[in-house]
PDB file as gemmi writes it, atoms N, CA and C in Angstrom:
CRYST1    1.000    1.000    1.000  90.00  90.00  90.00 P 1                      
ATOM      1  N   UNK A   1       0.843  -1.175   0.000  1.00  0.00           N  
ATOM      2  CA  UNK A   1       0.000   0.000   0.000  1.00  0.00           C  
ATOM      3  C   UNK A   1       0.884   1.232   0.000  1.00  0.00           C  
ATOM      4  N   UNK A   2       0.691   2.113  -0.616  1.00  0.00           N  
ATOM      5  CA  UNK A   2       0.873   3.609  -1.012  1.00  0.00           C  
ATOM      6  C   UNK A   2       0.201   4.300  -0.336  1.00  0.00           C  
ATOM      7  N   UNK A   3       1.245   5.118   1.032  1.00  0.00           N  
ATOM      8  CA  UNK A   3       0.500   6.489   1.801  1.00  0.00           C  
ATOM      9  C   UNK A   3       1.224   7.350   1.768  1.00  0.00           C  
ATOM     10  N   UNK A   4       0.037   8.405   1.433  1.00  0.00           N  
ATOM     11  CA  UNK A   4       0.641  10.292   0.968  1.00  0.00           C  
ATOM     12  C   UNK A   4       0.064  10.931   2.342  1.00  0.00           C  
ATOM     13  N   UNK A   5       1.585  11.825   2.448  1.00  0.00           N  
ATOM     14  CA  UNK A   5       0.984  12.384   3.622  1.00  0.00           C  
ATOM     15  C   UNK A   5       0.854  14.120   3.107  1.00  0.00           C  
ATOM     16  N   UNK A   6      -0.225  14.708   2.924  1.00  0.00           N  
ATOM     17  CA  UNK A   6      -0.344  16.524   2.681  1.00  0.00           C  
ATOM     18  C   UNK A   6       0.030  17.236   3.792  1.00  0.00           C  
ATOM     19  N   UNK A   7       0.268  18.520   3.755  1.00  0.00           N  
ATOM     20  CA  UNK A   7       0.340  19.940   4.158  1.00  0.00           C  
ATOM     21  C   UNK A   7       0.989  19.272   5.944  1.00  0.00           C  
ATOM     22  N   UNK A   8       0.515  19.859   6.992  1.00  0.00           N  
ATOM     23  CA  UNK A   8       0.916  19.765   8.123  1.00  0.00           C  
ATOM     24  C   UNK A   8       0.574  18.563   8.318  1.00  0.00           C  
ATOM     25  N   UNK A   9       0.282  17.479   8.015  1.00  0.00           N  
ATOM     26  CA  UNK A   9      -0.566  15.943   8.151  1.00  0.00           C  
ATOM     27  C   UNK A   9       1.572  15.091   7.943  1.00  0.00           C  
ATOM     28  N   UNK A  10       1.827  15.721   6.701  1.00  0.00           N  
ATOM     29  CA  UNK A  10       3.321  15.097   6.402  1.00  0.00           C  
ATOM     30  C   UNK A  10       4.361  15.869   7.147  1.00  0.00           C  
ATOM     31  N   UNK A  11       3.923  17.032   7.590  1.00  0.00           N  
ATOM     32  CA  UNK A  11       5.213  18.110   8.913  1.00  0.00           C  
ATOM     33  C   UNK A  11       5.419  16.913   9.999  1.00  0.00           C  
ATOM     34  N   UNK A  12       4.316  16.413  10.502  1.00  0.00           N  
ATOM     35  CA  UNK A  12       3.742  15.651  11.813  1.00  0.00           C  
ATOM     36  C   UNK A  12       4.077  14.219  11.778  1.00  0.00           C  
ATOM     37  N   UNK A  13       3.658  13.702  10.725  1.00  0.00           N  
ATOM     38  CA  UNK A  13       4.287  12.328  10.784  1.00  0.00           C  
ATOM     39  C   UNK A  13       6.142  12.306  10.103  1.00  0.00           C  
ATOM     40  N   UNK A  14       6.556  13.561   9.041  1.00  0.00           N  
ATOM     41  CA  UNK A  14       8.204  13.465   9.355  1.00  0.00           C  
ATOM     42  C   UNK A  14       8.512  12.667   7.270  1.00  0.00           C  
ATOM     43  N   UNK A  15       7.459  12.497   6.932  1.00  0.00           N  
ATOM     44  CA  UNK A  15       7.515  12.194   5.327  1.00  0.00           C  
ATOM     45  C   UNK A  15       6.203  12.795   4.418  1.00  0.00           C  
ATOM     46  N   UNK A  16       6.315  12.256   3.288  1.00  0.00           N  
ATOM     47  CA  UNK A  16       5.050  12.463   2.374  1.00  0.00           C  
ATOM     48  C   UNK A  16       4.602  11.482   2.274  1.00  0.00           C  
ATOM     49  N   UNK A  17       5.353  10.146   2.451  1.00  0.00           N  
ATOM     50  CA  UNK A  17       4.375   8.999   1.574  1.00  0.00           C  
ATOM     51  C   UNK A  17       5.695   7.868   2.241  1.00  0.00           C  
ATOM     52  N   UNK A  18       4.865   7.003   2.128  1.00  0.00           N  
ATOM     53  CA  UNK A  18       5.394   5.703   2.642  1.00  0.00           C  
ATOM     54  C   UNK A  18       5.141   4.285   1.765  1.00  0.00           C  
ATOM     55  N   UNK A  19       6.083   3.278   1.483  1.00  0.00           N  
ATOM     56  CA  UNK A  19       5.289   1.963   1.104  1.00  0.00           C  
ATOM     57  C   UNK A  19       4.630   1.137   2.365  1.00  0.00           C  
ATOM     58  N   UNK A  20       4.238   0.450   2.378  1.00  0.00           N  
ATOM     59  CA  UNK A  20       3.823  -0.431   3.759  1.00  0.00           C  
ATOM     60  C   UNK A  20       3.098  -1.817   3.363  1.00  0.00           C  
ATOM     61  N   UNK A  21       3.355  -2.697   3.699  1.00  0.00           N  
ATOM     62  CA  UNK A  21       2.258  -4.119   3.942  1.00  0.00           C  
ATOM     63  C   UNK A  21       1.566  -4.075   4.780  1.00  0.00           C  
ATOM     64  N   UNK A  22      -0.298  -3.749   4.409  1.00  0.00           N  
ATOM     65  CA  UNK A  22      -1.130  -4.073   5.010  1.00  0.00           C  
ATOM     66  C   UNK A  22      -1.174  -5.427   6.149  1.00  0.00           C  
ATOM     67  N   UNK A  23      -1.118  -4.919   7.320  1.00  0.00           N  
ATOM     68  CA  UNK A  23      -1.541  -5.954   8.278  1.00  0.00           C  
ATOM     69  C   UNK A  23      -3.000  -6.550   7.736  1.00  0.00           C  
ATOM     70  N   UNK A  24      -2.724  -8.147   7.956  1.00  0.00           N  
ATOM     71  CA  UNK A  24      -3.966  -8.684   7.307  1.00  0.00           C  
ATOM     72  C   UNK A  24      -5.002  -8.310   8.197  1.00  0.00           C  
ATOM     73  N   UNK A  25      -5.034  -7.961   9.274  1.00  0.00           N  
ATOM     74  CA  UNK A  25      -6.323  -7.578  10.125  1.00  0.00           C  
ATOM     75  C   UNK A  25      -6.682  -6.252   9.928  1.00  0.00           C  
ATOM     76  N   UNK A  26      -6.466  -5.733   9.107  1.00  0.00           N  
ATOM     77  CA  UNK A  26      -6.802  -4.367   8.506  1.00  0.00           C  
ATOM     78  C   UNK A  26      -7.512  -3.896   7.271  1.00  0.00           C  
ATOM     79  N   UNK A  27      -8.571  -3.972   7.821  1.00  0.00           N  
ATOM     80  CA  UNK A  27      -9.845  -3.982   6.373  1.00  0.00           C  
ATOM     81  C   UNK A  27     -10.443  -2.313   5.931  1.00  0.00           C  
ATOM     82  N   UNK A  28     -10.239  -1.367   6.914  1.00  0.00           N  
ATOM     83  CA  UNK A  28     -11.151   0.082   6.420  1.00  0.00           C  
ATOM     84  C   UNK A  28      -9.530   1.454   6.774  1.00  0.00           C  
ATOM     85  N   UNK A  29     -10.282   2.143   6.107  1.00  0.00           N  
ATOM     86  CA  UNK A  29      -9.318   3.633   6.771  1.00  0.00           C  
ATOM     87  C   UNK A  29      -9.245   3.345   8.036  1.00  0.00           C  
ATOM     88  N   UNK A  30     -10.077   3.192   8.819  1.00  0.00           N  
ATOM     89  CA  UNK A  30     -10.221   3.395  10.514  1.00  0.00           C  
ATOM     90  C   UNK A  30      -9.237   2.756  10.945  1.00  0.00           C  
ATOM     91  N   UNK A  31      -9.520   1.619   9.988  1.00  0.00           N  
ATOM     92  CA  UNK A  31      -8.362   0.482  11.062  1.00  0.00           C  
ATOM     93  C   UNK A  31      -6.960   0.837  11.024  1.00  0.00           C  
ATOM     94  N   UNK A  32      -6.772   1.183   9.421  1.00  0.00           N  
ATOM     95  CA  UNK A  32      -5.331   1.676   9.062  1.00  0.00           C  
ATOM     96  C   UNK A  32      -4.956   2.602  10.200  1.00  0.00           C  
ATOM     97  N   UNK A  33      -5.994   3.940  10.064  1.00  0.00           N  
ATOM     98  CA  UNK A  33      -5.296   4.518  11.111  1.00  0.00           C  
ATOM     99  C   UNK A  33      -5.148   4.375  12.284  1.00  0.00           C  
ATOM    100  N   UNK A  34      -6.317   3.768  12.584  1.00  0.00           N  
ATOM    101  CA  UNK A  34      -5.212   3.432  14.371  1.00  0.00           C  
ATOM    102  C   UNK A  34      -4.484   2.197  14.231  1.00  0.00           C  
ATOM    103  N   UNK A  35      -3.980   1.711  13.414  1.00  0.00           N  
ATOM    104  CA  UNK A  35      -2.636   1.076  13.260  1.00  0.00           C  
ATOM    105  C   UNK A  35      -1.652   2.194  13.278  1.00  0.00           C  
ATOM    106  N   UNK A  36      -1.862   3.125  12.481  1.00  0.00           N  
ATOM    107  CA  UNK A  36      -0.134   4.055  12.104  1.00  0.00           C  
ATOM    108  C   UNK A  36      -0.114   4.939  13.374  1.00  0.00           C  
ATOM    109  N   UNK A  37      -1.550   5.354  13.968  1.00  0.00           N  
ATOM    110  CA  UNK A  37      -1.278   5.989  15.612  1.00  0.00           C  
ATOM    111  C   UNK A  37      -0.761   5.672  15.987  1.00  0.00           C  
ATOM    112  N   UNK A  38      -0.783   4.121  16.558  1.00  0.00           N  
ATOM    113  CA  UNK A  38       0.409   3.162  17.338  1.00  0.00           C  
ATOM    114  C   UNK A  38       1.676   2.871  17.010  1.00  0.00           C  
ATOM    115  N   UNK A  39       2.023   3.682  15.739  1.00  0.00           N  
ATOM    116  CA  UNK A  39       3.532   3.331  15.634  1.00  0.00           C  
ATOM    117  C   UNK A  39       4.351   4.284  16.065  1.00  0.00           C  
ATOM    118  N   UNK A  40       4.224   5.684  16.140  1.00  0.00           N  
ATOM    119  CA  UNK A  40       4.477   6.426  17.028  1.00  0.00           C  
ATOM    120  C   UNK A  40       3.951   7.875  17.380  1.00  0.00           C  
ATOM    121  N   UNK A  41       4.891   8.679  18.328  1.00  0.00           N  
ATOM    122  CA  UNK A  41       3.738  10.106  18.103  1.00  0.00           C  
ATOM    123  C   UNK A  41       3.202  10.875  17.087  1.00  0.00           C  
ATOM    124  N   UNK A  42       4.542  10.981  15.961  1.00  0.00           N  
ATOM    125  CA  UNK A  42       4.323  11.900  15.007  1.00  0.00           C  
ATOM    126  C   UNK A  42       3.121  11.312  13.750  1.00  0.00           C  
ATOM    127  N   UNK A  43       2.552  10.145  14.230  1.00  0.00           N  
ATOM    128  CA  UNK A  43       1.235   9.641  13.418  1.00  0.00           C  
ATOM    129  C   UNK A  43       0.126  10.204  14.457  1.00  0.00           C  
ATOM    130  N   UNK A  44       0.448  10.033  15.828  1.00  0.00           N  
ATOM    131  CA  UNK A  44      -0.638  10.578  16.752  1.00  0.00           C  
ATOM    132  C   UNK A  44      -1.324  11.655  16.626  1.00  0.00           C  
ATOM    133  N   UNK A  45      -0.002  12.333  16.549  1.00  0.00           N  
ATOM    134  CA  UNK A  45      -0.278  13.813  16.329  1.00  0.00           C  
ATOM    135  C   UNK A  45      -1.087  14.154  14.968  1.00  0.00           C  
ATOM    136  N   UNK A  46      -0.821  13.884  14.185  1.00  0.00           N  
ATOM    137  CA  UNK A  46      -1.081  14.306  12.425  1.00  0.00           C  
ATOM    138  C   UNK A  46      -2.383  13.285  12.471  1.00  0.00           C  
ATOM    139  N   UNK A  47      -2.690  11.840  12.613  1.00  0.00           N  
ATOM    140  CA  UNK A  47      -4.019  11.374  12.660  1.00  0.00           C  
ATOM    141  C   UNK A  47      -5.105  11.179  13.421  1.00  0.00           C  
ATOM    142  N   UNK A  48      -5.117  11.817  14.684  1.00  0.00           N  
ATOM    143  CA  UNK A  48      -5.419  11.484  15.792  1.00  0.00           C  
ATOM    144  C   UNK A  48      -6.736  12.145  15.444  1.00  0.00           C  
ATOM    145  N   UNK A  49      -7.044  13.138  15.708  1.00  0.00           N  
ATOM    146  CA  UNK A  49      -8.137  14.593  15.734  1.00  0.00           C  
ATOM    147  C   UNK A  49      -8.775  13.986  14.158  1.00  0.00           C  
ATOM    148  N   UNK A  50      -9.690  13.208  14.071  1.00  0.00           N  
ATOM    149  CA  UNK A  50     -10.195  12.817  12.228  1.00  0.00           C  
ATOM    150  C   UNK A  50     -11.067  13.747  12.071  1.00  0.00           C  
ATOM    151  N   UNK A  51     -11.507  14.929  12.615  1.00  0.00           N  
ATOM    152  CA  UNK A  51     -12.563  15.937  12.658  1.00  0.00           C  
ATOM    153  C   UNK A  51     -11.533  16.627  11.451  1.00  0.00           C  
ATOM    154  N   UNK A  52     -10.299  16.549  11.882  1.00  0.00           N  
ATOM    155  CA  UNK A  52      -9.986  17.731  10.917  1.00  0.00           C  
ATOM    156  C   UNK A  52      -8.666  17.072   9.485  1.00  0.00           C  
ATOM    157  N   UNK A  53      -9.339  16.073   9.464  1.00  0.00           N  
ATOM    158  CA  UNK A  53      -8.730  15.250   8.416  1.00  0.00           C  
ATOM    159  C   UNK A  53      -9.659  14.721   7.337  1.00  0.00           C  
ATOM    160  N   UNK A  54      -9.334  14.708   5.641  1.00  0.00           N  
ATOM    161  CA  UNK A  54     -10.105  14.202   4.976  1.00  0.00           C  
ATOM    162  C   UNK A  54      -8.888  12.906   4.579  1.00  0.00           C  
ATOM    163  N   UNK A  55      -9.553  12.110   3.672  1.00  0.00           N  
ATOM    164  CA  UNK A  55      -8.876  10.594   3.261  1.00  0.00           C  
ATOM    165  C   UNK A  55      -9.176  10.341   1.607  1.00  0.00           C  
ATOM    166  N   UNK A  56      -8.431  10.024   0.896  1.00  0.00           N  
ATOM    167  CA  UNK A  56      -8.705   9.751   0.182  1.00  0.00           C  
ATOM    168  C   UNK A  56      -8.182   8.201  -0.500  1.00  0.00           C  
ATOM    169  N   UNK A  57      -8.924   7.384  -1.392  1.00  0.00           N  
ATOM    170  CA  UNK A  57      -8.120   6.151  -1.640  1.00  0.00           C  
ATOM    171  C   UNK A  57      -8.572   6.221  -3.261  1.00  0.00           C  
ATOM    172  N   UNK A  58      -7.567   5.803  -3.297  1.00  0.00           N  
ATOM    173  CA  UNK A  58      -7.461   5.767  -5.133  1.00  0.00           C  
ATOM    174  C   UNK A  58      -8.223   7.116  -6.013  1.00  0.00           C  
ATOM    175  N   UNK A  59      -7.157   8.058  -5.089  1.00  0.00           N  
ATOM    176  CA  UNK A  59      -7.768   9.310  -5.512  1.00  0.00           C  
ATOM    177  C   UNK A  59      -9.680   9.932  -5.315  1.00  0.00           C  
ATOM    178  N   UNK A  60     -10.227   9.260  -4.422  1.00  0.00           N  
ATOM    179  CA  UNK A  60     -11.357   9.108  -4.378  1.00  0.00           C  
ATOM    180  C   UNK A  60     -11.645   9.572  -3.019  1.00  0.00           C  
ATOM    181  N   UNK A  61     -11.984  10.879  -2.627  1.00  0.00           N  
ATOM    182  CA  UNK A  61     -12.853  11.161  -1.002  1.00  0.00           C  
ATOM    183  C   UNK A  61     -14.080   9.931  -0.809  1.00  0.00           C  
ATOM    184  N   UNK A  62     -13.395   9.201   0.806  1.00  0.00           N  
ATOM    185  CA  UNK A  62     -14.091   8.356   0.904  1.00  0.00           C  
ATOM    186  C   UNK A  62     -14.446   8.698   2.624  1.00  0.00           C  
ATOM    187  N   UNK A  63     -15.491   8.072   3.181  1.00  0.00           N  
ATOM    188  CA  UNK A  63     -15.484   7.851   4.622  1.00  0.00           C  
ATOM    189  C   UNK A  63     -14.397   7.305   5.418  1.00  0.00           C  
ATOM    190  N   UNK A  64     -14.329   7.226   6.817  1.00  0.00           N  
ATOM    191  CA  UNK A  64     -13.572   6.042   7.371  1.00  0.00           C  
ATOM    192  C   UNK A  64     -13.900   4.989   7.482  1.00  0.00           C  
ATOM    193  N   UNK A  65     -14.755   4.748   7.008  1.00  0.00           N  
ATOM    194  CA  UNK A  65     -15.102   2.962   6.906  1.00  0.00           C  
ATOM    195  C   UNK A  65     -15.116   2.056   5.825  1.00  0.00           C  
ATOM    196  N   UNK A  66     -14.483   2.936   4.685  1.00  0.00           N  
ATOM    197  CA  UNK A  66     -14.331   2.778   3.011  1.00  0.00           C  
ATOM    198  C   UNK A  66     -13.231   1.517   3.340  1.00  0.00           C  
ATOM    199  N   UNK A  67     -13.850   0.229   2.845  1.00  0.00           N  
ATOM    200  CA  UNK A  67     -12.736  -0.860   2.701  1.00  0.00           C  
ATOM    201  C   UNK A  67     -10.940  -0.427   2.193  1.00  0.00           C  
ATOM    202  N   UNK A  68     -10.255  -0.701   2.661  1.00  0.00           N  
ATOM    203  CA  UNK A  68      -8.558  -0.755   1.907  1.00  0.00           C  
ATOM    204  C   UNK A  68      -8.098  -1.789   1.657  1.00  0.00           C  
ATOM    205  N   UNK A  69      -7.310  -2.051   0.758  1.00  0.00           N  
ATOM    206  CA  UNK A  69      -6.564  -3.476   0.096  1.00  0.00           C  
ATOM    207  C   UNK A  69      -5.160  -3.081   0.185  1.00  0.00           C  
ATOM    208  N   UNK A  70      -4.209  -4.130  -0.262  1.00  0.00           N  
ATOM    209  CA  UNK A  70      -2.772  -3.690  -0.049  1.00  0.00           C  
ATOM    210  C   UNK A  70      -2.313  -2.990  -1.401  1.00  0.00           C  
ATOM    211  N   UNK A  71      -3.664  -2.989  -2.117  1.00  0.00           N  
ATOM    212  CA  UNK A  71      -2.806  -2.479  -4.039  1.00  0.00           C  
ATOM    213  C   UNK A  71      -3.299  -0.699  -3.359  1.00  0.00           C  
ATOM    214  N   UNK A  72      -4.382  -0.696  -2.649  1.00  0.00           N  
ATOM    215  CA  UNK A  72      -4.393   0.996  -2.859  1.00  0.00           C  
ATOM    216  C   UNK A  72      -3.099   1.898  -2.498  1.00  0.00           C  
ATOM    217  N   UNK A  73      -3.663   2.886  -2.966  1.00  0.00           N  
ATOM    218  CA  UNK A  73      -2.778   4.460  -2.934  1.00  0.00           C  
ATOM    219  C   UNK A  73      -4.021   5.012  -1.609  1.00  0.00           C  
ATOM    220  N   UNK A  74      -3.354   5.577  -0.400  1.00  0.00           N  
ATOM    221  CA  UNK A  74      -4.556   6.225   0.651  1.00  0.00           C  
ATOM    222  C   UNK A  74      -3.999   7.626   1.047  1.00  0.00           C  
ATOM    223  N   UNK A  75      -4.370   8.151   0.819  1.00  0.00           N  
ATOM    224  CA  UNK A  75      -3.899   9.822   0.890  1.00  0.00           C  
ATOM    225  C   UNK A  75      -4.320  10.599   2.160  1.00  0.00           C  
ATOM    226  N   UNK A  76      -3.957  11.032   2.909  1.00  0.00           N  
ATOM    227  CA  UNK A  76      -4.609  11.897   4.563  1.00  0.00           C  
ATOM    228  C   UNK A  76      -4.297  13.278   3.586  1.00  0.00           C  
ATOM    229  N   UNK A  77      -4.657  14.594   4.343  1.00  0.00           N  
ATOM    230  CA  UNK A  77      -4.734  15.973   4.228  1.00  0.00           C  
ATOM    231  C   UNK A  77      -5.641  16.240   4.837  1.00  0.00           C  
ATOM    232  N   UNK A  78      -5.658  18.034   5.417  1.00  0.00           N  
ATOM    233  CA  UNK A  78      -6.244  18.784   5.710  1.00  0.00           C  
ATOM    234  C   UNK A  78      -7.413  19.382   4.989  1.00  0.00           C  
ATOM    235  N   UNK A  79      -8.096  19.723   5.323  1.00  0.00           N  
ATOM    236  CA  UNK A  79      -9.716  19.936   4.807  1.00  0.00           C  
ATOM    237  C   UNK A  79      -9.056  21.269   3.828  1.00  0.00           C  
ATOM    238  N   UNK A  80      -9.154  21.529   2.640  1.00  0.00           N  
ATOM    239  CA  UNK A  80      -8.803  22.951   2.120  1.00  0.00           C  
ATOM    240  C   UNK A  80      -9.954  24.132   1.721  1.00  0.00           C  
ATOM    241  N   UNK A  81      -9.318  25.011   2.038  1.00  0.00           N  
ATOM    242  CA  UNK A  81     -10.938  25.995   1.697  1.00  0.00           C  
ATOM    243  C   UNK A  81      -9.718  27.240   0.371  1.00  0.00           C  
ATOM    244  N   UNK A  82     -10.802  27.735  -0.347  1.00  0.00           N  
ATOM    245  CA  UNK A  82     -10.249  28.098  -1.304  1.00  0.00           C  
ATOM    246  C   UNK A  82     -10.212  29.704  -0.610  1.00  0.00           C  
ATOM    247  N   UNK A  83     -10.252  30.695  -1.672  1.00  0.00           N  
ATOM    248  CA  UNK A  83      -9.427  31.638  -1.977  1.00  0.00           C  
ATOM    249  C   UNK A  83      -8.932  32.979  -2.795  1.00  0.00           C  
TER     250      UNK A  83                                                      
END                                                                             
């Protein structure tokens, strides 16, 4: 799996994007993320608060309960307002 990290979401966790092998007990966004919470703070910090996080998977705004596979691309960022 392919994760992009945007704007202050990638300050916080310390990259933009990561490869990773889906833990097989990991079926939705939700789960993903509180998997990467637990790996250390700088995921805590940047995924913790989902009020102020959108998700996207295969380029697609989805809920947190939108199934994930190990082929997706899953993208975090900040909500953007235009300008």
């Amino acid at each position: 799996m392919k994760i992009l990290y945007f704007a202050w979401v990638r300050e916080r966790v310390g990259k933009d994007s990561e490869d990773i092998d889906l833990p097989e007990n990991i079926t939705t966004v939700s789960g993903l993320m509180d998997w990467l919470i637990n790996k250390d703070e700088g995921y805590k910090a940047a995924l913790d608060n989902r009020k102020n996080l959108k998700v996207a998977v295969n380029q697609t705004l989805v809920n947190w309960e939108h199934p994930v596979k190990d082929e997706d691309e899953v993208a975090f960022f900040p909500p953007m307002t235009g300008g």
